[in-house]
C-alpha positions as CSV (number, residue, x, y, z in Angstrom):
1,X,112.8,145.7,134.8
2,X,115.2,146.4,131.7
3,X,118.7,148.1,132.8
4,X,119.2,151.7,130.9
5,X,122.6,152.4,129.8
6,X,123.8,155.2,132.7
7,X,126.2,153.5,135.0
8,X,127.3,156.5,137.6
9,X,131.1,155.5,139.1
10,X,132.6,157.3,142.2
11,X,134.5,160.7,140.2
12,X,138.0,160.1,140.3
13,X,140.0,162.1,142.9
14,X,137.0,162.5,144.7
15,X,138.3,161.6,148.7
16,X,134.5,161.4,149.7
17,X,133.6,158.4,147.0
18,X,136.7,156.5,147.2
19,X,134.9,154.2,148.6
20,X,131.7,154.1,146.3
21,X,128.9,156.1,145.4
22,X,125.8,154.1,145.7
23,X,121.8,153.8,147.2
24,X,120.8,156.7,146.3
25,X,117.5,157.9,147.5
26,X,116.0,159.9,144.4
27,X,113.2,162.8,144.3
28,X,111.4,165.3,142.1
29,X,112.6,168.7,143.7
30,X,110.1,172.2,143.9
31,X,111.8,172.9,140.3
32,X,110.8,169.7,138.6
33,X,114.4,168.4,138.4
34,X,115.3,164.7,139.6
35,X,117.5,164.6,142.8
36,X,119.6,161.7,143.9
37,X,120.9,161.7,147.5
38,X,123.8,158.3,147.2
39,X,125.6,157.6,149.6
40,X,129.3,158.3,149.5
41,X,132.0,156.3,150.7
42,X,135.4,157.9,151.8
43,X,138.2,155.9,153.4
44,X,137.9,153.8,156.5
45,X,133.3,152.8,155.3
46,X,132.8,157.0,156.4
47,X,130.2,157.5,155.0
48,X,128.1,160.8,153.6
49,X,125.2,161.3,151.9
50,X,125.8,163.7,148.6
51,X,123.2,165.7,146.7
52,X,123.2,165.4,143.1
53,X,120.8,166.6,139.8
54,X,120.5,164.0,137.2
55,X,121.1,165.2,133.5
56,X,118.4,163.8,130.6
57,X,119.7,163.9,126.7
58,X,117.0,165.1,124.3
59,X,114.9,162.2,124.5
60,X,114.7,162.2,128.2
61,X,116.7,159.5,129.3
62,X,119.1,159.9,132.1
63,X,123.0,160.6,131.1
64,X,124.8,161.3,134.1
65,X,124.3,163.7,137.1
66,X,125.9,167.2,138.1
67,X,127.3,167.0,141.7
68,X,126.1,169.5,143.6
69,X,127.7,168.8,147.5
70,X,126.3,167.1,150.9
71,X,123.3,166.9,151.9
72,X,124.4,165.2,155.3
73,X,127.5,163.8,157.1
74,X,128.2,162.1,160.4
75,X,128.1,164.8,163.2
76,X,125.5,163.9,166.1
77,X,126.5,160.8,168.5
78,X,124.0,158.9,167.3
79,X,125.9,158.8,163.5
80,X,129.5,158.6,165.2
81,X,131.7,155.6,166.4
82,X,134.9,155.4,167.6
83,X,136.7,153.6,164.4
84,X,134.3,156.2,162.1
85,X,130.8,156.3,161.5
86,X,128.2,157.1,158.9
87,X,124.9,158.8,157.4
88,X,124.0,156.0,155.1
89,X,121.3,154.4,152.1
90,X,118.9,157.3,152.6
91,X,115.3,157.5,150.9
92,X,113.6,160.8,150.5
93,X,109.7,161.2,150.4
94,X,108.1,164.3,150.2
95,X,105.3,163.7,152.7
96,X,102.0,165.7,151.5
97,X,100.7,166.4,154.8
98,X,103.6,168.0,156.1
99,X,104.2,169.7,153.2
100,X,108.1,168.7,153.8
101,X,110.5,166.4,152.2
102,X,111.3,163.4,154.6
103,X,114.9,162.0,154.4
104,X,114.8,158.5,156.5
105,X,118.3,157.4,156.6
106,X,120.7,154.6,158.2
107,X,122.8,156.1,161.3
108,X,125.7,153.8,161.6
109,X,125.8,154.5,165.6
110,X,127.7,153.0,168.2
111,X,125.2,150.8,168.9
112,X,124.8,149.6,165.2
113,X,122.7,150.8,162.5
114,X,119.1,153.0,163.5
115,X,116.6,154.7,161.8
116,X,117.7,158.5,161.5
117,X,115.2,161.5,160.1
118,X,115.9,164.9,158.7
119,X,113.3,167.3,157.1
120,X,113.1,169.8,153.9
121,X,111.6,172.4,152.3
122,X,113.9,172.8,149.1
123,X,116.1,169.5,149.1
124,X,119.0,171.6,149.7
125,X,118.8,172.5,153.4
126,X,118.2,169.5,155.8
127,X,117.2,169.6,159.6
128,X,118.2,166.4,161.6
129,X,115.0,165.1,163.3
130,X,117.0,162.3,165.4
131,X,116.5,158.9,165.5
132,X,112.6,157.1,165.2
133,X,111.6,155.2,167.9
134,X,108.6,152.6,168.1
135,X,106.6,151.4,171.1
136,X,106.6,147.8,171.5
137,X,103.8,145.4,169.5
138,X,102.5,142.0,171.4
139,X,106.0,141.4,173.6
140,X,107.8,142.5,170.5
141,X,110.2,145.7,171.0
142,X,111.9,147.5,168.3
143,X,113.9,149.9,170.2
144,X,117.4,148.7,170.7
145,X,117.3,146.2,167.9
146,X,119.0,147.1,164.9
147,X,117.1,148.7,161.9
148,X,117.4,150.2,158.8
149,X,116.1,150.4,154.9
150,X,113.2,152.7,156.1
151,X,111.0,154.4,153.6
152,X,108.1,156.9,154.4
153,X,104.7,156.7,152.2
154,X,104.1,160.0,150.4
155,X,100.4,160.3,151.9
156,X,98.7,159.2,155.2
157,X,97.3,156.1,154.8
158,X,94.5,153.6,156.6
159,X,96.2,151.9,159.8
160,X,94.7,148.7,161.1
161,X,91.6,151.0,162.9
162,X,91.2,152.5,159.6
163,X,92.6,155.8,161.1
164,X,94.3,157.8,158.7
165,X,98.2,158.0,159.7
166,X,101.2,158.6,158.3
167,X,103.4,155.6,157.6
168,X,106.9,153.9,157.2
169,X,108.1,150.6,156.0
170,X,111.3,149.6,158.0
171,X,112.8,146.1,158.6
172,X,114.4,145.2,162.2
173,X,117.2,143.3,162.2
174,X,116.2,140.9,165.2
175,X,119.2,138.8,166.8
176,X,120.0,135.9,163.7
177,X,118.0,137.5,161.1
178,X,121.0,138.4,159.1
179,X,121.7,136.5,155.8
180,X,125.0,135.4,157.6
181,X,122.9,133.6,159.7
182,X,120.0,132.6,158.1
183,X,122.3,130.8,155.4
184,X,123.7,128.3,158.5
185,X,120.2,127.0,158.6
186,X,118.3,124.3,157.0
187,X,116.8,125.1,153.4
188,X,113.1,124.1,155.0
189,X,113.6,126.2,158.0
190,X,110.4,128.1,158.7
191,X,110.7,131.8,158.7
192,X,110.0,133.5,161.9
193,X,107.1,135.8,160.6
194,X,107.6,138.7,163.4
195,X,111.7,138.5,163.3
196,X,111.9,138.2,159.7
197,X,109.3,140.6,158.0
198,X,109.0,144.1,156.5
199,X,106.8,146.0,158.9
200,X,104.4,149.3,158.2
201,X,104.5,151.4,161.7
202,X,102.5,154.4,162.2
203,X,102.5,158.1,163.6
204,X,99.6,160.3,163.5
205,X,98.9,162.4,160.7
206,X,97.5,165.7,162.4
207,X,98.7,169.2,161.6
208,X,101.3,169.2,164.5
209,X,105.0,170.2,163.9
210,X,106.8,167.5,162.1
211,X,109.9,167.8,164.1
212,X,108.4,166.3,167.1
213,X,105.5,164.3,165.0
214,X,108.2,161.8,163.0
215,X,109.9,160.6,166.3
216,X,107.6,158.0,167.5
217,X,105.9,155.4,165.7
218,X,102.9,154.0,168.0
219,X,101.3,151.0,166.0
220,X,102.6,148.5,163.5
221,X,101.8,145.3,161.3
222,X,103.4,143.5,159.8
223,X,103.5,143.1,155.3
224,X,105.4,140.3,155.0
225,X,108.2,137.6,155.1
226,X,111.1,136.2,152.8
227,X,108.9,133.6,150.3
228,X,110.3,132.6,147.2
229,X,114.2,131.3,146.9
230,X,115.2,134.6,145.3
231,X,114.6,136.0,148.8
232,X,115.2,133.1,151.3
233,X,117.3,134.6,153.1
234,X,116.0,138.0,153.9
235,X,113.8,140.9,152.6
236,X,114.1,144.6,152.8
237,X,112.6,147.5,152.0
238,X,113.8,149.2,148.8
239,X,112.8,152.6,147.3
240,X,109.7,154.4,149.2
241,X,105.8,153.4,147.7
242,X,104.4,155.5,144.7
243,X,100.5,155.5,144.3
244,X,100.0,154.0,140.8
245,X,96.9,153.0,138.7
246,X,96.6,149.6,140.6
247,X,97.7,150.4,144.2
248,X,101.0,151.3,146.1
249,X,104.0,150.1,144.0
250,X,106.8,149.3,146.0
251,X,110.1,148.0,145.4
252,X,112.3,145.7,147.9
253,X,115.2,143.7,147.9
254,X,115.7,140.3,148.6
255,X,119.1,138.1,149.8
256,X,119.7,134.6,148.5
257,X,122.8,131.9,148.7
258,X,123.5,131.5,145.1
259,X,126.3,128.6,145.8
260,X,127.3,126.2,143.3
261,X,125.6,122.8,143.8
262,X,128.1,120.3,145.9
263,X,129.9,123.7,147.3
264,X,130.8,124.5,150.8
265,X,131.0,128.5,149.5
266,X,128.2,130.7,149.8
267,X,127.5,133.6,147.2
268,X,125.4,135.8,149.1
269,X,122.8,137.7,146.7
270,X,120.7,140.9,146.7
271,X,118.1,141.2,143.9
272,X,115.1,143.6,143.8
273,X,111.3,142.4,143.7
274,X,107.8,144.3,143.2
275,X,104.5,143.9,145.4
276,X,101.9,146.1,145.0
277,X,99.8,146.9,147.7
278,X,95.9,147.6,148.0
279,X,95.7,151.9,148.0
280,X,93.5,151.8,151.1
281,X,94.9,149.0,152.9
282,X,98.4,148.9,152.2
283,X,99.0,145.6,154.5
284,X,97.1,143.5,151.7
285,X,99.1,142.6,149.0
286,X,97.8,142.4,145.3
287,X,101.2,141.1,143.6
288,X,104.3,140.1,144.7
289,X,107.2,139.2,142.3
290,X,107.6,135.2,142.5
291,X,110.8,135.8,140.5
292,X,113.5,138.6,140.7
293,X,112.5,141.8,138.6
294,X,116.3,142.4,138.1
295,X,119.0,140.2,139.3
296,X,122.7,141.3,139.3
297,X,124.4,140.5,136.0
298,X,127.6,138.8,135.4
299,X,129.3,142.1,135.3
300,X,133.1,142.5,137.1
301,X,133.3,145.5,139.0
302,X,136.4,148.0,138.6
303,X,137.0,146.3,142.2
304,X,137.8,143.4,140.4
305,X,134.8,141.4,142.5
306,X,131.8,139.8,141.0
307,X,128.5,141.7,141.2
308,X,126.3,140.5,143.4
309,X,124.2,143.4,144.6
310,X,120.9,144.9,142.9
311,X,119.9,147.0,145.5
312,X,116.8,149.5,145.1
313,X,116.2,153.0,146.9
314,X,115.1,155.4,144.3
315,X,112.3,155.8,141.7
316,X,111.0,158.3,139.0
317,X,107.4,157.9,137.4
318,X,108.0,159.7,134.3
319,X,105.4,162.2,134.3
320,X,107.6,164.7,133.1
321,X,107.7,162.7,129.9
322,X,104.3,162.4,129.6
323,X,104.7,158.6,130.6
324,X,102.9,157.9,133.9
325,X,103.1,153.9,133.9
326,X,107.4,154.6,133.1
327,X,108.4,154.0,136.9
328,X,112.6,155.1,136.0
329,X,114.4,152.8,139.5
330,X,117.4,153.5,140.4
331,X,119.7,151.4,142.6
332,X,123.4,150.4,144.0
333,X,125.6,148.0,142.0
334,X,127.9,146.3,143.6
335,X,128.3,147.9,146.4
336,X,130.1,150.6,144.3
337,X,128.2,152.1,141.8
338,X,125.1,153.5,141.1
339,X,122.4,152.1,137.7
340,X,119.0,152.5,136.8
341,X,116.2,150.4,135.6
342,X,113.5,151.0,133.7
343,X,109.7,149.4,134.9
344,X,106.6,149.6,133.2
345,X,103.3,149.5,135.0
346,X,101.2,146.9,132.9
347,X,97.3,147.1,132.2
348,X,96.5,144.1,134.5
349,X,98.4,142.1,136.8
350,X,99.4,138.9,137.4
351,X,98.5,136.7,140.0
352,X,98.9,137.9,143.8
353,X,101.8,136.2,145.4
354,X,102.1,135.1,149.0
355,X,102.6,137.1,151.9
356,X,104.2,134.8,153.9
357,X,105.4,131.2,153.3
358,X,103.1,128.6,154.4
359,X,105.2,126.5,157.1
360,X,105.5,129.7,159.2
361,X,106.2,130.2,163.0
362,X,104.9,133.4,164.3
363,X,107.3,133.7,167.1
């Protein structure tokens, strides 16, 4: 990935992006025009989700956006706490067979932080769906664990039956799966493949209301588990798949300690990854990024701290341009800003990386 040149900074006086404006979710709207949906940050971590059209100069690259208001901000229980609470790092999918735009964001509840769903017709008007729920695979349950990063494909896919389902990739956040913890253990550990992966769960994809059809995911696999050292101490899921000329592109994040050699300090880092997965098997993997696609820079932040976070949710293939195999990704900085990257599809691929690291315990 090569960084553009827009950089998009919370607008001064702003209360509601005090805070930050960052992860936004981004989406071709029924008039052609890109969407972003960032989060926004007001005091006390409240945060929002915004709606905002980006602005192209004359030879269509992005130049900054035109707020346009919120999309969503905390209101039900399930988004509130008592110290604040947030709608938070949403994706937005338009999901053919429903014919709707699917929002899948982070409810920052009481309980910690769940999936959350809301529905659309014109991007501008969004129906809370409530939270997602998933029935329990082989012992494991997902309800009442923590979750978030969830990103819905755009069109049903094969489930492990080879019924055709609709799908979303989520990561649970399983007691001591958090890079605060993982980085306490030994650099050998093995990776516990069903508390540490990015899972596809599945709802069926029949012609049923999607209010009630989003709410309950009833089978699951897993796509795979941190790897390489960029990613060793957790994955993610980034900006939802896109169907491209080799398979399902999709984008992710991954966490590393970046200390100094001889240091007792850790430098926790996000940095975003590819894998492409087969188009009618979207559990096997053709490519995986062995390196970092884009890694924070050595930029300081108006915060005065060091970047350390790449962190994906958005894409654009540039049809509109004429320029299919131009994926335009867009992602938080920082934890502060919003930036966007520019990925090109090539004619081949390189060899397929590993699902899952060798060594592996599987409970």
């Amino acid at each position: 990935m090569r960084p553009l040149d827009l950089v998009i900074d919370p607008e001064p006086g702003n209360d509601y992006e005090v805070g930050g404006i960052l992860n936004p979710a981004a989406t071709r709207g029924p008039d052609g025009h890109l969407y972003l949906f960032p989060r926004l940050v007001a005091k006390g971590n409240f945060s929002r989700i915004g709606i905002a059209r980006v602005q192209f100069d004359s030879s269509g690259e992005p130049c900054g956006i035109e707020r346009l208001g919120i999309a969503l901000e905390p209101e039900m229980p399930y988004e509130l706490r008592p110290d604040g609470g947030g709608c938070e790092d949403p994706r937005v999918t338009f999901v053919e067979p429903l014919k709707h735009y699917v929002m899948t964001y982070t409810a920052f509840s009481p309980n910690g932080p769940r999936i959350a769903l809301a529905i659309s017709t014109d991007l501008m008007k969004w129906e809370r769906l409530g939270l997602a729920t998933f029935e329990p695979y082989e012992g494991i349950h997902f309800d009442g664990v923590d979750n978030k990063d969830a990103a819905m494909f755009p069109l049903a896919v094969p489930n492990l039956s080879d019924h055709y389902e609709l799908a979303i990739l989520h990561r649970p956040l399983f007691p001591g799966t958090l890079p605060e913890d993982t980085m306490l253990m030994e650099e050998d550990r093995e990776v516990d493949l069903h508390r540490e992966s990015i899972w596809i769960s599945y709802t069926p994809a029949g012609p049923s209301d999607p209010k009630y059809q989003l709410r309950q995911f009833t089978s699951h696999h897993r796509l795979a588990a941190p790897v390489s050292d960029w990613e060793s101490l957790k994955i993610g899921s980034g900006a939802p798949p896109i169907l491209t000329k080799h398979g399902w592109l999709f984008v992710y994040h991954g966490v590393a300690d970046l200390a100094p050699p001889n240091s007792d300090e850790h430098h926790i880092t996000y940095s975003a990854g590819v894998m492409i997965m087969t188009r009618n098997h979207p559990n096997e993997l053709l490519y995986r990024s062995t390196h970092p696609a884009l890694a924070p820079s050595a930029y300081v932040g108006p915060r005065g701290t060091p970047s350390n976070v790449v962190f994906p949710t958005g894409l654009d293939r540039r049809d509109d341009i004429g320029e299919p195999d131009r994926i335009d990704v867009y992602y938080g900085i920082n934890d502060y800003q919003i930036a966007v990257a520019r990925l090109d599809i090539p004619d081949t691929l390189p060899h397929a990386g590993e699902a899952d690291p060798p060594a592996s315990q599987t409970r």
